[in-house]
C-alpha positions in Angstrom: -48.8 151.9 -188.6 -47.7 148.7 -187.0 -48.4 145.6 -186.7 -51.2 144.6 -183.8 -49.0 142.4 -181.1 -49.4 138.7 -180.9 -49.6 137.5 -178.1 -48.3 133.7 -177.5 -49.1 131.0 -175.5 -46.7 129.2 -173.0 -46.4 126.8 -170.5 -47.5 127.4 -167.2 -44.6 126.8 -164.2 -45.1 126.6 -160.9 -43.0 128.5 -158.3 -40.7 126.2 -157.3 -40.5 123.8 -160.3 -37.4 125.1 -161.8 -35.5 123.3 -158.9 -33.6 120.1 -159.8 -35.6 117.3 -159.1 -34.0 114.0 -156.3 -33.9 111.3 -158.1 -35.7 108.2 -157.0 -33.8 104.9 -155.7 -35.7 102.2 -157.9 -36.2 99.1 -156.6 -33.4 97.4 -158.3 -30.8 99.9 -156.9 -32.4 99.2 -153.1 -32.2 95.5 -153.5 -28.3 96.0 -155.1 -27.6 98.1 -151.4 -29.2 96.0 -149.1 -26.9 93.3 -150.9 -23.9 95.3 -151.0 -24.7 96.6 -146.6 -25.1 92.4 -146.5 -21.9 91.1 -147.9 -19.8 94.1 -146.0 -21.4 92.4 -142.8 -20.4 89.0 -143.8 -17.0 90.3 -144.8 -16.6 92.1 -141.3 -17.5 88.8 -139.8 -15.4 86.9 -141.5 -12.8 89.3 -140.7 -13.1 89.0 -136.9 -14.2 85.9 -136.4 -11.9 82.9 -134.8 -11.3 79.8 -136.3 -13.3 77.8 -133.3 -12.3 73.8 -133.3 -15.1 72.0 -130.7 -14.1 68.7 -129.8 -16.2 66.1 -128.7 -15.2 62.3 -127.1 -17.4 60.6 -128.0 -18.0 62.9 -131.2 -21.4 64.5 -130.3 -24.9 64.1 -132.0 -26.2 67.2 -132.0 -24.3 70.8 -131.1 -25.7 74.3 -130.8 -23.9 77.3 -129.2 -25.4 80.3 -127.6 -24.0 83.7 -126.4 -23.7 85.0 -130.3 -23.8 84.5 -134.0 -21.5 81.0 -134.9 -21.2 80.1 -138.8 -19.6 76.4 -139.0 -17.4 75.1 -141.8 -16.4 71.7 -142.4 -16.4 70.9 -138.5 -15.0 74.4 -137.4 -16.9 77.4 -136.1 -16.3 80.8 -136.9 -17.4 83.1 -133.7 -16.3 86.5 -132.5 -14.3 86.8 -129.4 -16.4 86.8 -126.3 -18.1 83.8 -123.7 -20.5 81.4 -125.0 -22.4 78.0 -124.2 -21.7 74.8 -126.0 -25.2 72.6 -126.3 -24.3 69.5 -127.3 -26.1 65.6 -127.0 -25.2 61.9 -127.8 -27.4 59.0 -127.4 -27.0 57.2 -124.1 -25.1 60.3 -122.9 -25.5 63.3 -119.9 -26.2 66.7 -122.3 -23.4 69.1 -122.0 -24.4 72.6 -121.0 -20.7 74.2 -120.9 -19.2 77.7 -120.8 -16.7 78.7 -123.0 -14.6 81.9 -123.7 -13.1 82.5 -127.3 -10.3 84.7 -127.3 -7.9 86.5 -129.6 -6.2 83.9 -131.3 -7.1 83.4 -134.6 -7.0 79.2 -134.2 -8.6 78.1 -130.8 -10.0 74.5 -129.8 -11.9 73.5 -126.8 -12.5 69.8 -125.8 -15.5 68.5 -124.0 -16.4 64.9 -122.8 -19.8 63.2 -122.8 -20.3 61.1 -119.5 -22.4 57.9 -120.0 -26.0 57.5 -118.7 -26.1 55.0 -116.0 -26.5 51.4 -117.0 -29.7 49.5 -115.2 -29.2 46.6 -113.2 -31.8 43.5 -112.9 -30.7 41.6 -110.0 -32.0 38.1 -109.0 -30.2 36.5 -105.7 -30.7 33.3 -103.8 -31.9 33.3 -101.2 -34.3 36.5 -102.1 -34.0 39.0 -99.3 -30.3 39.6 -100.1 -28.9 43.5 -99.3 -26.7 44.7 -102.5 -24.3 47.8 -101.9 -22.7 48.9 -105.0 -19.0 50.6 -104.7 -20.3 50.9 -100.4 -24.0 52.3 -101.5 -26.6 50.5 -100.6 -29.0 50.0 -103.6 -31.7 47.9 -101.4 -32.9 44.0 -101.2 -33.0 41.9 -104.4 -35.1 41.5 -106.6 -34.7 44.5 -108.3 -35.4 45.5 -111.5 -33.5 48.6 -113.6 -31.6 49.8 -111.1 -29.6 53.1 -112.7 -25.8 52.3 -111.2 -23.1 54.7 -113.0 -20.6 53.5 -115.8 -17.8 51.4 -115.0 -16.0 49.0 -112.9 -18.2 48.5 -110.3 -17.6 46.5 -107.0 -20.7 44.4 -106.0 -21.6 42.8 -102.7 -24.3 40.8 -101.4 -25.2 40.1 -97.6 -28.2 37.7 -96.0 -28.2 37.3 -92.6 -27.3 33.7 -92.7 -25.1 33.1 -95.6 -21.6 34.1 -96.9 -21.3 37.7 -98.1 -20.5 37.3 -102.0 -18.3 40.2 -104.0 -18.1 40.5 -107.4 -17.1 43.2 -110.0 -18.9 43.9 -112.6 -18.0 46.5 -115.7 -21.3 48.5 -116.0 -22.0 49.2 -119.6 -24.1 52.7 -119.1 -25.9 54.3 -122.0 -29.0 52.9 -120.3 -27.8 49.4 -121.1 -29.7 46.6 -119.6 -27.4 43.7 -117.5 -28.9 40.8 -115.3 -26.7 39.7 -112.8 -27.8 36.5 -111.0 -25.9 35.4 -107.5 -26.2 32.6 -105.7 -24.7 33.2 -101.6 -23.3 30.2 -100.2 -24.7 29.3 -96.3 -22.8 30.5 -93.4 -24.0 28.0 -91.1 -23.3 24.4 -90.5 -25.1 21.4 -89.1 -24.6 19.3 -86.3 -26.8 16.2 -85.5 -27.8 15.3 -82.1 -28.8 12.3 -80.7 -30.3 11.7 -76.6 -31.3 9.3 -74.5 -33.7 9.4 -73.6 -34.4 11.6 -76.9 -37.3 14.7 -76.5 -34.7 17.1 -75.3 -34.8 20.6 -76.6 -32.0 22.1 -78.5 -31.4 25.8 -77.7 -28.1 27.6 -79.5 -27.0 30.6 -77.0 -29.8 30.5 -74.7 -32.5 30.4 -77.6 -34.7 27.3 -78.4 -34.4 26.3 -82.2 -37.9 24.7 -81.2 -35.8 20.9 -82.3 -36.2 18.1 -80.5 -33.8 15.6 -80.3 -32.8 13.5 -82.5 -32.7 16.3 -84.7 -30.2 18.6 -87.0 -29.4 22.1 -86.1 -28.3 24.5 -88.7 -25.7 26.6 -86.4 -24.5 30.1 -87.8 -20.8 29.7 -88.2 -18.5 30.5 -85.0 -18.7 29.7 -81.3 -21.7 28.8 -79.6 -22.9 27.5 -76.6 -25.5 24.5 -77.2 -27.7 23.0 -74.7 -29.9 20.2 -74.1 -32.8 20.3 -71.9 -35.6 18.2 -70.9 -37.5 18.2 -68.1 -36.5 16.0 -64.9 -33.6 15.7 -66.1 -29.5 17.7 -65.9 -29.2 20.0 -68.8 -26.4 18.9 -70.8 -24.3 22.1 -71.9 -21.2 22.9 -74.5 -19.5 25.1 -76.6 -18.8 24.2 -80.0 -16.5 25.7 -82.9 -18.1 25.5 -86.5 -17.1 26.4 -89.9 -19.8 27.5 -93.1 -21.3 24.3 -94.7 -19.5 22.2 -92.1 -21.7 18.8 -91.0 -20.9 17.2 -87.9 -22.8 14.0 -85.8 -22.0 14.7 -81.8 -21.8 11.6 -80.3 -24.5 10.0 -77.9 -25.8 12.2 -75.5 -27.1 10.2 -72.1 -28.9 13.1 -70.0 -28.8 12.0 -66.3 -32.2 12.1 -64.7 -32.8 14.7 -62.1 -34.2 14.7 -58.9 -34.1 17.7 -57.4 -35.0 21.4 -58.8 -33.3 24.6 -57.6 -34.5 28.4 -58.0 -32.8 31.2 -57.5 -33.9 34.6 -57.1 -31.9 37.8 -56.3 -33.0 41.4 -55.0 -32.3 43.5 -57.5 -33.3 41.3 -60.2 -31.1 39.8 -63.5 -28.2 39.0 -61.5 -25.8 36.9 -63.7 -26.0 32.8 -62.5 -23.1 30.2 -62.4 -23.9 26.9 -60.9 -20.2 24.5 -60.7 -19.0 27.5 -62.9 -22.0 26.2 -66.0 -23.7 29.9 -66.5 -27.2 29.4 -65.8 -28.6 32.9 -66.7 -30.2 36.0 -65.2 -32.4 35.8 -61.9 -35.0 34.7 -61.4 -33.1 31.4 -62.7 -34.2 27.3 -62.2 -32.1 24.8 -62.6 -32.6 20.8 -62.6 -30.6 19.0 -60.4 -29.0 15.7 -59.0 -29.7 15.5 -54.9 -26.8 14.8 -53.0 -24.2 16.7 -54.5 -23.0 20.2 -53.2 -23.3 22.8 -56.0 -21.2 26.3 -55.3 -23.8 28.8 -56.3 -22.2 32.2 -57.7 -24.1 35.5 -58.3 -22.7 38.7 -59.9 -24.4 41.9 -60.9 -22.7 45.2 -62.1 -22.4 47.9 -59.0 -23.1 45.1 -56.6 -21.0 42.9 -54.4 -20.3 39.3 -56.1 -22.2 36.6 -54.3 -21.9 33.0 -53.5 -23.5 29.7 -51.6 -23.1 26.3 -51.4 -26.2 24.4 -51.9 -27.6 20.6 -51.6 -30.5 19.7 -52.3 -32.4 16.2 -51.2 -33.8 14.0 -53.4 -37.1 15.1 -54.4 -36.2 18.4 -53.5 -37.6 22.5 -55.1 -36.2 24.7 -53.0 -36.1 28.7 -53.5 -33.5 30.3 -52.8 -33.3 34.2 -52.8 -30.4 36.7 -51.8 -30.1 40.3 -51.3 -27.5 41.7 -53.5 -25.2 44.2 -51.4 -24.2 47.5 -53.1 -21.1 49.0 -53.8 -21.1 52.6 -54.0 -19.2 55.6 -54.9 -19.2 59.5 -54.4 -19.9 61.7 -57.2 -19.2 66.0 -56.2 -20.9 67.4 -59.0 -20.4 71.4 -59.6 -22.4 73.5 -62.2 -23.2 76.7 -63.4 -25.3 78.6 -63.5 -26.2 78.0 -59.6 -30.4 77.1 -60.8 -28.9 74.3 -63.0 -31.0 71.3 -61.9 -29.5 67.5 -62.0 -31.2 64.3 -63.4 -29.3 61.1 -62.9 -30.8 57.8 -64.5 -33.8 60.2 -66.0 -35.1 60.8 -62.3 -34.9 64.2 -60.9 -32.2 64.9 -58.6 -33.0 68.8 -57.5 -29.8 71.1 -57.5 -26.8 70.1 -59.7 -24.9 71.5 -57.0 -24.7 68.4 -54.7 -22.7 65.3 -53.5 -23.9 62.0 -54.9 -23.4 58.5 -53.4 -24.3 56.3 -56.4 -23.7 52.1 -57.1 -20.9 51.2 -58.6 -22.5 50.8 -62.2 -22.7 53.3 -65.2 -25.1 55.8 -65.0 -26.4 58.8 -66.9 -26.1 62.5 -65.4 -27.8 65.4 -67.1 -27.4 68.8 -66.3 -30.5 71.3 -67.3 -31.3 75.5 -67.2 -33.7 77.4 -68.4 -32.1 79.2 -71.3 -28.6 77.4 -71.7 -27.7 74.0 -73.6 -28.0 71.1 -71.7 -25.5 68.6 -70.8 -25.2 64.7 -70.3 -22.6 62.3 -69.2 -22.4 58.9 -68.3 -20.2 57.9 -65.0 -19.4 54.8 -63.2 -18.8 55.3 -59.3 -15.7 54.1 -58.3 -15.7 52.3 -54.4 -14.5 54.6 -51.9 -13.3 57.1 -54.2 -14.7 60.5 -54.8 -15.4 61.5 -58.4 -15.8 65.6 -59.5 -17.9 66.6 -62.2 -17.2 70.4 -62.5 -19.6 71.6 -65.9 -20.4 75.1 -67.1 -23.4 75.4 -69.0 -23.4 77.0 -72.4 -25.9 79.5 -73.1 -27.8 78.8 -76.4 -25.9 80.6 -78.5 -22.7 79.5 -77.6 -24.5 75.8 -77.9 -24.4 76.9 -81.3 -21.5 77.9 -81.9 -19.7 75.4 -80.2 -21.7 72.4 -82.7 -19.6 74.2 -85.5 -16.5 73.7 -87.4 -14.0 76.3 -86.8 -13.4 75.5 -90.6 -14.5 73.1 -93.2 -13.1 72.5 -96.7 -14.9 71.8 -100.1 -13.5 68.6 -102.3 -11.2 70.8 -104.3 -9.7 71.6 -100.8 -10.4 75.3 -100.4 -11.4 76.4 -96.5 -13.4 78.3 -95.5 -13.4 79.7 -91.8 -16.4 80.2 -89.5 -17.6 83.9 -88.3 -20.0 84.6 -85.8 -21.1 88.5 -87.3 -22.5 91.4 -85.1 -24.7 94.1 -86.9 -22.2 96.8 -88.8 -22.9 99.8 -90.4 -21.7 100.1 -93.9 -20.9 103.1 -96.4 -18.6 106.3 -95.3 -19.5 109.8 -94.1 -19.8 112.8 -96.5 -17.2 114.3 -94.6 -14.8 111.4 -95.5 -12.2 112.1 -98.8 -12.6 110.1 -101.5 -16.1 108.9 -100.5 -18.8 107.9 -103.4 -22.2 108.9 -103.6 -23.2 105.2 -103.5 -21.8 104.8 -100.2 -24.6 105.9 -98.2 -24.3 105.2 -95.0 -27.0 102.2 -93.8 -27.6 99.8 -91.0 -27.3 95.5 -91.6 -28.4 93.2 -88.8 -26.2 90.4 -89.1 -27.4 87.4 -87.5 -26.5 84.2 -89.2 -23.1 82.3 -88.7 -21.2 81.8 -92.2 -18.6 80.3 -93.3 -16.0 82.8 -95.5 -13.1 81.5 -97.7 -9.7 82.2 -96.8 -8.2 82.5 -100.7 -10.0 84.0 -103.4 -11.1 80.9 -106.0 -8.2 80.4 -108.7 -7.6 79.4 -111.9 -7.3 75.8 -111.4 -10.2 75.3 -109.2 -12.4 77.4 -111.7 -11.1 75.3 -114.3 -12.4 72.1 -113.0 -16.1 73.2 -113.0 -15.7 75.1 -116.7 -12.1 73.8 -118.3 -12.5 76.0 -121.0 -12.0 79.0 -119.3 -9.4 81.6 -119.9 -8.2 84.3 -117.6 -6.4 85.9 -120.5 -3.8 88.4 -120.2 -2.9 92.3 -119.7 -0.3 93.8 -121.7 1.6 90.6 -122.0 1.4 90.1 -118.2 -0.2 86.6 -117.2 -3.8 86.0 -115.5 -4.1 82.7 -116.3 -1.6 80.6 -114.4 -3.0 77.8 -111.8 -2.4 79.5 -108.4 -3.6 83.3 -109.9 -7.3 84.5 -108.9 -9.8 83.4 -111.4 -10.5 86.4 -113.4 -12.8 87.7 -116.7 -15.7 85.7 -114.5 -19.4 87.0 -115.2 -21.4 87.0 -111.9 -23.6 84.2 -113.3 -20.3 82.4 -113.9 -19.4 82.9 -110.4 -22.6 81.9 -109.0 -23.2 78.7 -111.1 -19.4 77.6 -109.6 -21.2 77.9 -106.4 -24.1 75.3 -107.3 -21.4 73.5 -109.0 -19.4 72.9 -106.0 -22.3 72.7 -103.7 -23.2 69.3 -105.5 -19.4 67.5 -105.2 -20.0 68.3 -101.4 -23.6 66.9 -101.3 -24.9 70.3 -100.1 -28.3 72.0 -101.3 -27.9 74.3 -104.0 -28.0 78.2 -102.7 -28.6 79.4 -106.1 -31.7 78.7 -108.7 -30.5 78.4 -112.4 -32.5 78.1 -115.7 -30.8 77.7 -118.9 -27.3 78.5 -118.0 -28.7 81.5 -115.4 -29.6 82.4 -112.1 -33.2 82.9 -111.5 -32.6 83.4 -107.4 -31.4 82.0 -104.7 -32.6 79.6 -101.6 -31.9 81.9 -98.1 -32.4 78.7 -96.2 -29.7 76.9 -98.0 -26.0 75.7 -96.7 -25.1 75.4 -100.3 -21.4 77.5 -101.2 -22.8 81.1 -102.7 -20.6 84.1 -102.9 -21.1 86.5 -99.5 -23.3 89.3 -99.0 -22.3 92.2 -99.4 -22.3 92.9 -95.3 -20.9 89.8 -94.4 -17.7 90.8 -97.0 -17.8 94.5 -95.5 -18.1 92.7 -92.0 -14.9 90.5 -92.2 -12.7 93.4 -94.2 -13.4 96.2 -91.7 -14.8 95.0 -88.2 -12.7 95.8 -85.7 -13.2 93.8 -82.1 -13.5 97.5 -80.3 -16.5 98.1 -82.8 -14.6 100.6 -84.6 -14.8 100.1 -88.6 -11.3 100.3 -91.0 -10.7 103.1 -93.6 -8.1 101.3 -95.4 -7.1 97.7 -95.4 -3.8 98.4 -93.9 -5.2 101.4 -91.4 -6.8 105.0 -91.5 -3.9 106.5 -94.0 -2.2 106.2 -97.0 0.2 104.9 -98.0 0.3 101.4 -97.0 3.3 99.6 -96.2 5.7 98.1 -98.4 4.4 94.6 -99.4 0.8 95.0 -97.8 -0.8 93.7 -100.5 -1.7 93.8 -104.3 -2.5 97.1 -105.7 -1.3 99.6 -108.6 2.2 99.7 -107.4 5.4 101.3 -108.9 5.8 97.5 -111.2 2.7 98.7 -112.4 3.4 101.9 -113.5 3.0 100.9 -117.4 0.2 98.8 -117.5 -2.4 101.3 -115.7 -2.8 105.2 -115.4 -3.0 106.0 -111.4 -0.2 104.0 -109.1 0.8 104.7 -105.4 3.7 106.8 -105.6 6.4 105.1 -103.7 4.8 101.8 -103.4 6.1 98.1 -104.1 4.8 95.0 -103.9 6.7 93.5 -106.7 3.8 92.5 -108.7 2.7 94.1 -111.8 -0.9 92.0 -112.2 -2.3 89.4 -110.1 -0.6 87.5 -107.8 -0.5 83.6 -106.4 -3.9 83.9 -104.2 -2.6 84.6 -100.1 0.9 85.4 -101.4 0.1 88.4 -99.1 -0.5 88.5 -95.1 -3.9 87.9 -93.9 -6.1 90.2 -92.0 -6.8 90.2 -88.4 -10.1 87.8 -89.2 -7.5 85.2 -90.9 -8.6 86.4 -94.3 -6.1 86.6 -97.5 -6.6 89.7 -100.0 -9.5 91.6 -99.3 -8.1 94.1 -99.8 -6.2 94.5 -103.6 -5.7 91.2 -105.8 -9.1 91.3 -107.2 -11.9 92.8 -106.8 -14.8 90.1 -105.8 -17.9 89.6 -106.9 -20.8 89.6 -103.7 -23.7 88.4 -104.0 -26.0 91.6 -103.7 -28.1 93.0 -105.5 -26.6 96.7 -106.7 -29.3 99.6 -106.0 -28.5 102.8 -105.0 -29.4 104.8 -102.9 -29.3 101.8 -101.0 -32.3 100.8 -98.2 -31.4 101.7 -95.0 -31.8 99.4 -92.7 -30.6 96.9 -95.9 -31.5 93.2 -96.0 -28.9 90.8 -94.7 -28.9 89.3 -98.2 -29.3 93.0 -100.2 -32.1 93.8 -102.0 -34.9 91.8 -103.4 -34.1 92.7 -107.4 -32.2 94.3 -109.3 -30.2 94.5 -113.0 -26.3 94.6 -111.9 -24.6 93.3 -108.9 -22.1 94.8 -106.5 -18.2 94.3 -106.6 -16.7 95.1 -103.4 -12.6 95.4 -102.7 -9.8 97.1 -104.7 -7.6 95.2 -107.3 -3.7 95.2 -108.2 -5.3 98.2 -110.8 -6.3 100.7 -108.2 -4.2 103.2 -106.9 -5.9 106.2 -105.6 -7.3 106.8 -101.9 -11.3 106.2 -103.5 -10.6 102.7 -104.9 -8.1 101.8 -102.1 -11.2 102.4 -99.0 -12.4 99.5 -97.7 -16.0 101.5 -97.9 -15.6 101.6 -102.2 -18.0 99.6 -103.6 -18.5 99.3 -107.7 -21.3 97.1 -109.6 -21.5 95.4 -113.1 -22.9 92.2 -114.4 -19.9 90.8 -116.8 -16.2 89.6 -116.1 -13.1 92.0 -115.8 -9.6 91.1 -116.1 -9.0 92.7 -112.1 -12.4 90.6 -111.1 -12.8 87.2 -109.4 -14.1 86.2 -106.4 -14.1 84.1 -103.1 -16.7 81.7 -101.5 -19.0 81.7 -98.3 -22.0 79.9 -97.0 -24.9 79.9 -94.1 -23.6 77.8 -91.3 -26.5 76.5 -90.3 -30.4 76.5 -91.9 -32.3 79.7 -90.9 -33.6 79.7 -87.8 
């Protein structure tokens, strides 16, 4: 018989159990990974980073950059390639808030100068009162007290009514230095003493009493003057005299002859010029003391009136009046206006019709020509006797008014122009039916209004470089963007829109654009300040044509353009980009000299290839129809309107294309524009 079975115990497992088990990262390993993920960052960095030398004169206080990670050794940064902002400040110094765009050279350096705070000026003068123009700007009446004037060699001048001006140059120290300048201005009069008999006579210098009596000094500003001596009952005794600044002179003895007889003369019309023995006496009504006896040759003379004279004597004891009636000379005016309801005003009194024949003294006088709804106009005419004078005047309705107040072109201080445009309404975007057409070119209604002023050239290298010298253009496949006279290119629209302000303020014009910390926040419709154009205004100028009818192309309504029409993705071309016109030369393989191609029928140069250009819209699609003058009110990117020398096929090359974006390309600049006038 066998053994009963024993039955053994064993250890339970779980379905499932018998698979392998993950390990567990322990803390330790984590901390070794996120140290190991750390220094292969570092490393990358260090790999692609550019040696980045930022040089200060004077050498800067404090320097921070923005736009990306910077890491700075001994004096050197190390930053990726890319555009950033240098921060930098130095005691008694303007901050620097500069763009800058690192490249791909390993070793780059950038240099940056710190202009001085103004000095202030405490100014004394003697006598006080004195007017101080510094460099031609007047900076008000002394005393003043910390007066800001720029760094530098300054030119100083002080002016008083009745002393010597006084210029002097001073070297202004700036950094919010403190100078006193003191100045002392010599008189510009000099004195002459007079002595009468019998003495009491007045002393009057040009016809007005100095309220002296004689004997007494007069202080006489320096020059020619006419100085007489009056007291009553007796002959004025009358002179011209020559004096120099600080000159002191004793005329000799002056015995006035007593007089007996008084003369007054009076004219119709009044303030007829007097001369009595060829001693002017004045304007009528005029008296005069006399000696009887003697015959005086009384001569009267008054603009658009016949000259007058008389022989007078008077008897001792004698006031006599004497009047005269002045006798006119007059000429014929045949004035001719339109429109026929223009009404005339001449000397500010109503005339009626504008249409009329005029017989008017011989005198100036002031003609102005008014309608309801047109500009008005105004002369000023002196009759001639016995000739007949036309005045032949076409009144300008208002808008014309306008328009004829403008420029036909004005230039900023770097010397760009910009030509005036008087838009129509347009309708922008392309029919579905049209090839090549985009969904985003919707077709939409713009109510142009406003005159503007559009740039003839497309903003360059050079004239970018003044407001940001740092700036690069770069290359393309060894081919050039960056010389002087090529389009400005790898230009953000903030970039392009803070050149704007930038030039606004070297013009003294108000800023179009709002900025905050190296941004644009918005913009100022009312402002004259340079801006970049709207998107209608640019679509305006490229494709208007004066029978209303819009362009396809910048050349015409097919391809392919002619030979030498402009800048696009020609045969020269053919290795830097992928789509060219086939058969097509213009002999440059990038970007050409701006306007090295004809203009358009407006007088504009490249809108059509070059670069593309930034506008100043707001990019939204579909786009509102009808669509603000300006774009819309918001937005992320903004539009780009206009082929470049890298397009090639019939979509890019239409004048209707339109592309958006917010950061710089190497076939992307742009051109300026701004309002002509405030809104109205």
């Amino acid at each position: 018989m066998s053994a009963d079975p024993v039955i053994k115990p064993v250890r339970y497992q779980p379905p499932g159990e018998s698979r392998a088990r993950r390990p567990r990262l322990s803390a330790a390993r984590m901390v070794l990974l996120a140290a190991a993920l750390t220094a292969a960052a570092v490393l990358a960095f260090l790999f692609m980073a550019r040696s980045v030398a930022l040089e200060f004169t004077p050498p800067a206080s404090r320097i921070s950059i923005v736009g990306g990670p910077a890491v700075e050794f001994g004096g050197v940064h190390l930053l990726l390639s890319g555009t950033y902002e240098v921060q930098a400040e130095l005691d008694g110094h303007h901050p620097i808030a500069a763009p800058f765009t690192v490249g791909e050279e390993r070793n780059q350096a950038f240099e940056f100068k710190f202009a001085p705070l103004p000095g202030l000026l405490t100014v004394e003068a003697v006598p006080t009162g004195a007017r101080l123009t510094v460099d031609g700007r007047p900076l008000g009446a002394t005393p003043l007290t910390d007066v800001p004037v720029e760094a530098g060699r300054r030119e100083l001048r002080f002016t008083h009514p009745r002393h010597q001006a006084l210029d002097m140059t001073l070297a202004v120290a700036g950094r919010s230095e403190r100078q006193r300048i003191d100045a002392e201005l010599l008189p510009n009069w000099g004195e002459v003493r007079y002595v009468t008999e019998p003495p009491g006579a007045r002393i009057l210098v040009d016809g007005e009493d100095t309220g002296l009596r004689t004997p007494a000094t007069a202080e006489i500003l320096a020059g020619e003057h006419e100085v007489a001596l009056v007291m009553q009952g007796h002959q004025s005794h009358r002179e011209r005299i020559l004096i120099a600044p600080l000159e002191q002179r004793e005329a000799p003895l002056i015995r006035l002859r007593q007089s007996d007889a008084q003369l007054r003369v009076s004219t119709r019309p009044e303030r007829a010029g007097v001369t009595i023995d060829g001693q002017y006496r004045g304007e009528t009504p005029v008296s005069a003391a006399l000696r009887s006896g003697n015959a005086y040759r009384v001569r009267l003379f008054k603009a658009g009136f016949a000259a007058h004279s008389a022989t007078v004597t008077l008897k001792a004891g004698e006031n006599r009046r004497v009047s005269f009636d002045l006798e006119p000379l007059t000429g014929l005016v045949w004035v001719q206006a339109e429109p026929a309801n223009a009404q005339l005003l001449v000397d500010g009194q109503a005339k009626g019709s504008a249409n009329q024949v005029l017989e008017l003294p011989t005198r100036p006088h002031r003609l102005e020509i008014q309608a309801d709804g047109y500009a008005g106009y105004r002369t000023e005419i002196r009759p001639r006797q016995g000739l007949t004078q036309e005045v032949r005047v076409k009144l300008l309705t208002l808008a014309e008014a306008r328009l004829a107040a403008l420029r036909p072109e004005v230039a900023t201080a770097q010397g760009q122009v910009l030509k005036l445009f008087k838009p129509t309404p347009i309708r922008m975007g392309a029919s579905r039916r049209e090839p090549g057409r985009r969904a985003n070119e919707t077709l939409r209604d713009v109510a142009l209004e406003r005159f503007f002023y559009l740039g003839l050239k497309e903003v360059t290298n050079a004239e970018f470089k003044a407001f940001a010298s740092g700036h690069d253009s770069g290359a393309y496949e060894d081919q050039p963007l960056n010389k002087d006279d090529q389009p400005v290119a790898m230009v953000s629209w903030h970039e392009a829109a803070r050149y704007c302000n930038w030039l606004s303020s070297q013009d003294g014009l108000p800023a179009f654009y709002a900025e905050e910390f190296g941004k644009v926040t918005g913009f100022n419709a009312a402002a004259t300040g340079y801006r970049l154009p709207s998107e209608a205004e640019w679509a305006w100028t490229a494709r208007h044509q004066e029978d209303g009818g819009l362009l396809r192309f910048p050349w015409g309504e097919a391809l392919p353009p002619p030979n030498r029409h402009g800048n696009y993705a020609d045969r020269s071309a053919g290795h830097l980009v992928g789509r060219i016109i086939f058969g097509y030369n213009d002999n440059h393989a990038v970007a050409a000299p701006v306007g090295t191609f004809a203009a358009n029928a407006k007088g504009i140069f490249d809108l059509g290839g070059n670069v593309a250009e930034w506008v100043n819209d707001f990019y939204q699609h579909p786009a509102p129809d009808p669509t603000p003058p300006l774009g819309p009110p918001a937005g992320e990117y903004h539009v780009i309107r206009g082929s470049s020398w890298m397009h090639g096929t019939a979509t890019d090359l239409r004048l209707s294309f339109r592309d958006y974006g917010i950061d710089g390309r190497r076939d992307l600049g742009f051109r300026l524009a701004r309002f002509a006038e405030t809104e109205q």
